[in-house]
C-alpha positions in Angstrom: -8.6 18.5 77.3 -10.2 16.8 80.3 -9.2 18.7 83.4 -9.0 16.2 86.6 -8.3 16.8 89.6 -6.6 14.1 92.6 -8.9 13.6 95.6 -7.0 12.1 98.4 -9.2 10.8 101.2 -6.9 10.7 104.2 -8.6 10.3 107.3 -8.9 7.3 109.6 -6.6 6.0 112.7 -6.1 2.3 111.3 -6.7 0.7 114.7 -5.7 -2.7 113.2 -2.4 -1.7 112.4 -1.2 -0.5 116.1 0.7 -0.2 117.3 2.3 1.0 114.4 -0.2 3.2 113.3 -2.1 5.1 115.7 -4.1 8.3 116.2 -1.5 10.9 116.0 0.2 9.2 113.1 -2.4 7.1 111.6 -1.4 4.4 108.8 -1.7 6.5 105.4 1.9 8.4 106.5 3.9 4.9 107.2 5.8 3.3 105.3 4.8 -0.6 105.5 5.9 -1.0 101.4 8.5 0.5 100.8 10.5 3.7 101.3 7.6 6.1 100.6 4.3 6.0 103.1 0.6 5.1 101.6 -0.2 8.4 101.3 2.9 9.4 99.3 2.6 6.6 97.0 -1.2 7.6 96.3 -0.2 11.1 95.7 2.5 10.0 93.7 0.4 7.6 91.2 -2.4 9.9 91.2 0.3 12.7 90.1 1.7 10.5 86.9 -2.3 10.0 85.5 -1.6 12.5 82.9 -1.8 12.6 78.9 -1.8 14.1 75.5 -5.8 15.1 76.6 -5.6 14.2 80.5 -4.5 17.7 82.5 -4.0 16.9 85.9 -4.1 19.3 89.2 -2.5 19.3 91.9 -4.5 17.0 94.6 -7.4 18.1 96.9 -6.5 16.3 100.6 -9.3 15.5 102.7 -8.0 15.2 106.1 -8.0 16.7 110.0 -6.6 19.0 111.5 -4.4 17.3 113.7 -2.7 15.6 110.5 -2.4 18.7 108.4 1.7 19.7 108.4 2.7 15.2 108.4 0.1 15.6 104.4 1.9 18.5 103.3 5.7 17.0 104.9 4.8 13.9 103.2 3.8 15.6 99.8 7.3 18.3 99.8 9.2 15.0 100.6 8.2 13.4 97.1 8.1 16.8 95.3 4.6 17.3 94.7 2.7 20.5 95.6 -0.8 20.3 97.3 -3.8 22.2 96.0 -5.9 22.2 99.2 -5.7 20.3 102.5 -9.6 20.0 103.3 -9.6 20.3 107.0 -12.7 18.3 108.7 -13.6 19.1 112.2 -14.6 15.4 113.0 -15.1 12.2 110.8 -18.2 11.8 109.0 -17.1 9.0 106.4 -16.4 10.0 102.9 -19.8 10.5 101.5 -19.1 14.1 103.4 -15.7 14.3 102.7 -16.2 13.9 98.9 -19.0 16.5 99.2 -16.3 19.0 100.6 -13.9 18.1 97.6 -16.8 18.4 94.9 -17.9 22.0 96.5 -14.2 23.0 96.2 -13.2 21.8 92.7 -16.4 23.7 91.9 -15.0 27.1 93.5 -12.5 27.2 91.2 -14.9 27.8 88.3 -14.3 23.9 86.7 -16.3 21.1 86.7 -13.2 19.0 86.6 -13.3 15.0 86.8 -12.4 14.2 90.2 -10.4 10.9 90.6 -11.3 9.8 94.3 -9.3 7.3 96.4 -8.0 6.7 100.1 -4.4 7.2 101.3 -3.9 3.8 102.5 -3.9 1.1 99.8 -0.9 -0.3 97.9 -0.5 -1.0 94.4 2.5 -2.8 92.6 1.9 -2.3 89.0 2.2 1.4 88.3 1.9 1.3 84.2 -1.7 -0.9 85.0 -3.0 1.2 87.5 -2.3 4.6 84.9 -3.7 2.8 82.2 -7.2 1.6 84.2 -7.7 5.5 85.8 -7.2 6.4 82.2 -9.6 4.6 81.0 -11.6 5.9 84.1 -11.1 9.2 83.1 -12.4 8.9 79.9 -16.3 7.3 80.7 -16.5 9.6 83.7 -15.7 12.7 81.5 -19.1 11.8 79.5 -21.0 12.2 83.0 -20.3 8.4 84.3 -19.7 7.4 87.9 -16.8 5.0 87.6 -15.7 2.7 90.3 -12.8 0.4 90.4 -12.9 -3.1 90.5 -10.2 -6.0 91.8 -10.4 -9.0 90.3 -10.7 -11.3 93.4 -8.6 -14.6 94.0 -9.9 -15.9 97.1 -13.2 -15.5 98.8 -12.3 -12.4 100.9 -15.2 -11.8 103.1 -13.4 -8.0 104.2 -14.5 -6.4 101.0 -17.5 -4.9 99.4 -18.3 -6.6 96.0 -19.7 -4.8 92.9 -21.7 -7.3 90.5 -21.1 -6.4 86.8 -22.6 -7.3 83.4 -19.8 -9.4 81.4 -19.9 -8.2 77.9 -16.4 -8.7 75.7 -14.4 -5.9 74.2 -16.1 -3.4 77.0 -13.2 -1.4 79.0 -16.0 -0.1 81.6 -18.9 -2.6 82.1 -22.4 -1.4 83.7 -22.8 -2.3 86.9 -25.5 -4.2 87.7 -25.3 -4.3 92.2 -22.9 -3.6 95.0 -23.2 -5.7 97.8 -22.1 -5.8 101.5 -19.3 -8.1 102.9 -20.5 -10.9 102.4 -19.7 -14.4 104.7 -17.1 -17.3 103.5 -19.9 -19.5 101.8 -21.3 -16.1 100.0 -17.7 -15.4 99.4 -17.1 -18.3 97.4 -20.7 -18.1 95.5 -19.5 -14.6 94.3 -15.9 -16.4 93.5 -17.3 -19.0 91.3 -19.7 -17.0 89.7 -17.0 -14.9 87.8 -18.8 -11.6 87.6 -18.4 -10.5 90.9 -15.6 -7.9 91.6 -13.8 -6.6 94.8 -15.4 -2.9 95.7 -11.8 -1.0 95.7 -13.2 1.9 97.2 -11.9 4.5 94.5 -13.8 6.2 92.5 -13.7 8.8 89.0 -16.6 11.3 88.4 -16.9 14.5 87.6 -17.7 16.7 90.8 -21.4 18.0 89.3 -22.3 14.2 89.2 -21.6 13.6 92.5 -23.1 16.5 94.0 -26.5 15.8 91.4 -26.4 12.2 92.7 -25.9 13.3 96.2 -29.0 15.4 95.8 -30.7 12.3 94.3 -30.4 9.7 97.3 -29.3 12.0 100.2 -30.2 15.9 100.1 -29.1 16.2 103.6 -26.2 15.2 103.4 -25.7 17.9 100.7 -27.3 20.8 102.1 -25.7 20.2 105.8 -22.4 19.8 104.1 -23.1 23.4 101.9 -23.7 24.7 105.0 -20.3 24.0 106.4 -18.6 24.8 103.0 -20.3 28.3 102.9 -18.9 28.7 106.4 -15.2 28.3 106.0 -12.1 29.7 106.6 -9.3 29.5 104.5 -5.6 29.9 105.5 -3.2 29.6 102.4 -3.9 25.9 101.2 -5.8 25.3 104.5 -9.7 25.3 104.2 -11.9 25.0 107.4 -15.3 23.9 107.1 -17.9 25.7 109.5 -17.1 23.7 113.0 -20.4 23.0 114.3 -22.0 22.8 110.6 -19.6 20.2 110.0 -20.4 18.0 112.7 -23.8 18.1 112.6 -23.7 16.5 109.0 -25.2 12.7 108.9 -22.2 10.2 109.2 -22.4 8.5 105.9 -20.1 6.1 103.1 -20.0 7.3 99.5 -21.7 3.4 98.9 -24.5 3.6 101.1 -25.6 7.4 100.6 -24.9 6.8 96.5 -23.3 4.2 94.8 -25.6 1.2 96.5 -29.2 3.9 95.1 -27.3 4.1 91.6 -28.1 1.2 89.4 -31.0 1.0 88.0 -31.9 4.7 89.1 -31.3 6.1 85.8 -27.8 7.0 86.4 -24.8 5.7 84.3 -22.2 3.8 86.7 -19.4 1.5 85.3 -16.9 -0.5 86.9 -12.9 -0.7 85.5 -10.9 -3.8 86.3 -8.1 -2.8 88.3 -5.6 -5.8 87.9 -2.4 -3.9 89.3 -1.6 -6.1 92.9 -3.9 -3.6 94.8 -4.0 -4.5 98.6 -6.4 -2.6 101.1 -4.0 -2.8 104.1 -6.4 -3.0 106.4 -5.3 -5.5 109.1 -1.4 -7.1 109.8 -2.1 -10.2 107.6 -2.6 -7.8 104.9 1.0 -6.4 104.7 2.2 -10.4 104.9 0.3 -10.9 101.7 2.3 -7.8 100.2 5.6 -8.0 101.6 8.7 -10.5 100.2 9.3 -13.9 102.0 11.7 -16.1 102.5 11.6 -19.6 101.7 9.6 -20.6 104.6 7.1 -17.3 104.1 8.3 -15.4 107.3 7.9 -11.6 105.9 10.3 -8.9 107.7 11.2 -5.3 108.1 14.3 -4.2 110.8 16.3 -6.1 112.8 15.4 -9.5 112.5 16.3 -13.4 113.1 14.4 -16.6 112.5 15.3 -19.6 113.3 12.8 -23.0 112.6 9.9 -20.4 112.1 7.4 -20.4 109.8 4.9 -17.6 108.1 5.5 -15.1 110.0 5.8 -11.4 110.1 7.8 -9.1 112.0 8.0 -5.6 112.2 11.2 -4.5 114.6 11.1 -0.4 114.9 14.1 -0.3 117.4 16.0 -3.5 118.6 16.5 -6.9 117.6 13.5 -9.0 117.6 14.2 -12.7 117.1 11.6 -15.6 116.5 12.3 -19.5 117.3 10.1 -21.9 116.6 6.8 -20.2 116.0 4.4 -20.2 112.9 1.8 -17.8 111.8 2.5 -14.9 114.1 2.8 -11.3 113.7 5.2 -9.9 116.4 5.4 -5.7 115.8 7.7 -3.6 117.9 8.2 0.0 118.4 10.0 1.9 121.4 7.0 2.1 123.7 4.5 -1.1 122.6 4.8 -5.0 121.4 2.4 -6.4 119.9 2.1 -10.3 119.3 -0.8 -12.0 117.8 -1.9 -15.0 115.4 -1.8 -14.0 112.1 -5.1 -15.3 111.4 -6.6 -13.2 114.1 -4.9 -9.7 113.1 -8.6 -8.4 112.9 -8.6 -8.2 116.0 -6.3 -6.1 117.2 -8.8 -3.3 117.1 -10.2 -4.8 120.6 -6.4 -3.9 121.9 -7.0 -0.4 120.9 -10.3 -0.1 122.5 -8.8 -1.1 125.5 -6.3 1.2 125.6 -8.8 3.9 124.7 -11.2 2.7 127.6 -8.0 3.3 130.0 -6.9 6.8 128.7 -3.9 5.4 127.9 -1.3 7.4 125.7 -0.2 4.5 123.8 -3.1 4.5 121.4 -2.6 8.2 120.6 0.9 9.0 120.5 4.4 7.5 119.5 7.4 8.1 121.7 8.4 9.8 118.8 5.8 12.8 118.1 5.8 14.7 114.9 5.4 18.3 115.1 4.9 21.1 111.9 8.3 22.1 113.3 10.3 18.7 113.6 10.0 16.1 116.3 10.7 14.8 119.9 11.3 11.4 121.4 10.6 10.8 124.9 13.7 8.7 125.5 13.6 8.4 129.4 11.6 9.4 132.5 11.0 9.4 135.8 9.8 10.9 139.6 9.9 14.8 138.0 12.1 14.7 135.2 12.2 14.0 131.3 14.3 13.7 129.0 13.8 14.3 125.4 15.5 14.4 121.8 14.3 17.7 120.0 15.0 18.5 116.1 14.0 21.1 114.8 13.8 21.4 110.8 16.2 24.3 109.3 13.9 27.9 109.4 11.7 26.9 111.8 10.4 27.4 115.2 8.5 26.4 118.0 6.0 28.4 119.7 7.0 31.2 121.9 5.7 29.3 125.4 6.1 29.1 129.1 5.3 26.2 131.2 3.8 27.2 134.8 4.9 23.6 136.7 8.4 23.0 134.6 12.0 24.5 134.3 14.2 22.9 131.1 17.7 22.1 130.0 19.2 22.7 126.5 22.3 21.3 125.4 22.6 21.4 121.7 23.7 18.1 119.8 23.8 19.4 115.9 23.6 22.6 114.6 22.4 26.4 115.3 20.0 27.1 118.2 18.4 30.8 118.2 16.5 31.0 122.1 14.3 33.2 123.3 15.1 33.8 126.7 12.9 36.2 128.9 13.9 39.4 127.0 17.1 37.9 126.1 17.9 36.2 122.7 21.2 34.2 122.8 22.6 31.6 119.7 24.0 28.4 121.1 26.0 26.0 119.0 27.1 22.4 119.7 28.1 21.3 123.5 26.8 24.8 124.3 23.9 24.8 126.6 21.1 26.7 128.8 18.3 26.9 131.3 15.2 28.0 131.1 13.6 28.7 134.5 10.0 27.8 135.5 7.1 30.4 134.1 9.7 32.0 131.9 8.5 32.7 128.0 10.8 31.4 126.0 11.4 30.0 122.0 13.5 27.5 120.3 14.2 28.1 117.0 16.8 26.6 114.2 17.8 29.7 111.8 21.0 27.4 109.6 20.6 25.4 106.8 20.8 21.9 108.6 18.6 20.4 111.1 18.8 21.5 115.0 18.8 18.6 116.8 18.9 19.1 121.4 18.6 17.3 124.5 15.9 18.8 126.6 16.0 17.7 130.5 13.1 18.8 132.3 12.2 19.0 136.1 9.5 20.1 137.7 6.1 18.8 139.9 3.7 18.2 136.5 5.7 17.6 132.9 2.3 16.8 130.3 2.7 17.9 127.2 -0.7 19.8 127.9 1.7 22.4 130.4 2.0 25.1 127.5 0.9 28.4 127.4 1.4 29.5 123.8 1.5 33.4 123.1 2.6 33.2 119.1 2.6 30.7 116.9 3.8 30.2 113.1 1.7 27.1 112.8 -1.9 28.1 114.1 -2.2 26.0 117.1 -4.1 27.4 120.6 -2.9 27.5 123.5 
């Protein structure tokens, strides 16, 4: 039995996908396919890449802290149970982040083929993606790094390509060079020449190999990232690398610390062709290419109306968005942000997010709507002190037991049962009941029925940030 275990890499704030996807809720957790986010459909195929001789465990999640409760939401939603949500500190690419995973697939006493890939691709044919990790599977569990390949059918100048040798019959063919992204004219050398392949980013090996190779090319990156490993703290399925360790660790890619040294260097590496519609959705023009068209290629999702347009997509999150006689734009909407732009130029959109950065503005972190371990709350209006938001609060849980020192807030509950903590009153509201919580008073929201507790919260006061919390308990770990 070959023992494999799912590694799900699932950092990164997709900048080129805002303002859709942003830091708080980065693109692996939307859903730009389909019903199910990137990161559930990658859990989900990664789940199904079992066999008569194939045992597979439940997924190791490489992620950060801040995204932690939306990975293990997403995963309940779709049924699946995680193994362990790898917590890093700060990014340090995913020659790190695979280091963590191999270190602890190795605690468990295994060596177990690890099947490596990010959260944010798409794939369309399910039965050929199985079949191609399968395959995978098999060469990597004889001690060979395997790497996926996508047959290309333009001259993308986006991806990596891996250069293979062409020999008939051969599921996994040796690979001969990875190369860099290359320009349009390279693009189309590497096109024509047949052997080339797109670089899909995912990779199958057992977590030994890595770790051997890692010591190979880059023994710093190994040792600083033992360091951190031997330093953690776990919490249930929450492991927490050494902070400082962590971030003193080289900032590296699995293909430049390893795969770029491998051939050649006396180490087996194959490549599998993955021909299953994979997409990298990197950039807007990406989910065009994915998503259905209509006659005249103008791609949709929401509330939308075309008239005399032409290849276009639109994204409407909360109203009506209508297009009249435009071509090749990409018009996304959400409650707080539009963005319009050429389609050819969806690249850039990363220049927008910088901008917003360089200002401090929220809009590059946060949604209106916020997602908390708890539930979630939408800033729906606001003004000279006072906000309103919607609250829900998912059945059995709680927030933290708080005061605020600059605001006082109203509750009148919508749907369901509200248990609040009061000063050293507790008091159960239910719907069109309300109640006020005075300024510096502790106090606790919490949903003890069996459907969800949904609120309107008015607040007043001189300062209403979200950083005005003093936190004396909480069930989900956060500081004050």
């Amino acid at each position: 039995m070959i023992h494999t275990t799912p590694v799900i890499l699932c950092g990164g704030s997709g900048t080129r996908l805002w303002p859709l996807s942003r830091t708080g809720f980065p693109k692996q957790f939307l859903c730009l396919t389909g019903h199910d986010s990137l990161f559930q459909q990658a859990a989900t195929r990664l789940s199904q890449l079992g066999s008569t001789d194939i045992a597979v465990a439940s997924p190791l999640i490489v992620t950060g802290e801040d995204h932690r409760f939306l990975a293990v939401e997403q995963l309940r939603e779709v049924g699946l149970a995680l193994g362990h949500a790898l917590l890093e500190p700060a990014g340090r690419n995913t020659a790190p982040a695979l280091t963590l995973a191999a270190l602890a697939a190795q605690a468990t006493g295994q060596d177990p083929v690890l099947v490596v890939t990010p959260a944010d691709q798409t794939v369309v044919n399910t039965a050929a993606f199985t079949l191609a990790m399968q395959q995978a599977i098999h060469e990597a569990a004889n001690g060979t790094i395997v790497i996926l390949g996508i047959t290309p059918d333009r001259p993308e100048t986006g991806y990596g390509y891996i250069q293979a040798e062409l020999a008939a019959g051969l599921t996994a063919l040796p690979v001969k060079r990875f190369v860099e992204k290359p320009d349009a004219a390279t693009a189309q050398s590497y096109l024509s020449a047949g052997d080339y392949v797109w670089n899909a980013g995912m990779f199958v090996l057992k977590a030994s190999i890595w770790l051997n190779a890692l010591a190979q090319f880059r023994p710093d990156i190994l040792q600083a990232t033992r360091t951190a490993w031997d330093q953690r703290r776990e919490d249930g399925h929450f492991v927490r690398p050494g902070d400082a360790a962590f971030k003193a660790i080289p900032h590296e890619s699995i293909d430049y610390a390893v795969m770029e040294h491998a051939p050649g260097a006396g180490l087996s590496i194959k490549m599998v062709p993955l021909n299953a519609g994979w997409s990298d959705l990197g950039a807007w023009d990406a989910v065009w290419n994915v998503l259905p068209k209509d006659a005249t290629g103008n791609a949709h999702v929401g509330d939308v109306l075309f008239t005399d347009s032409r290849n276009t997509l639109v994204h409407a999150t909360s109203r009506l968005v209508s297009l009249v006689g435009v071509d090749d734009l990409i018009v996304i909407e959400t409650p707080d942000a539009v963005l319009v732009a050429d389609r050819t130029r969806s690249q850039d959109v990363k220049h927008i997010v910088k901008a917003l950065a360089d200002q401090g503005r929220e809009e590059q972190i946060l949604h209106r709507k916020v997602h908390r371990p708890w539930g979630w709350y939408d800033s729906i209006d606001e003004g000279g002190r006072f906000k309103v938001k919607r609250i829900q609060v998912k059945p059995g849980a709680s927030l933290s037991l708080q005061k605020h020192h600059h605001r006082a807030e109203h509750w009148i509950v919508v749907t369901g049962t509200a248990e609040i903590t009061n000063g050293d009153k507790v008091l159960m509201l239910t719907e069109n009941q309300s109640t006020y919580i005075p300024l510096g008073e502790v106090h606790r929201l919490a949903n003890p029925g069996t459907i969800p507790l949904e609120i309107i919260e008015v607040q007043s006061g001189s300062y209403l940030g979200e950083d005005d919390i003093v936190r004396f308990e909480d069930h989900y770990g956060r500081k004050t």
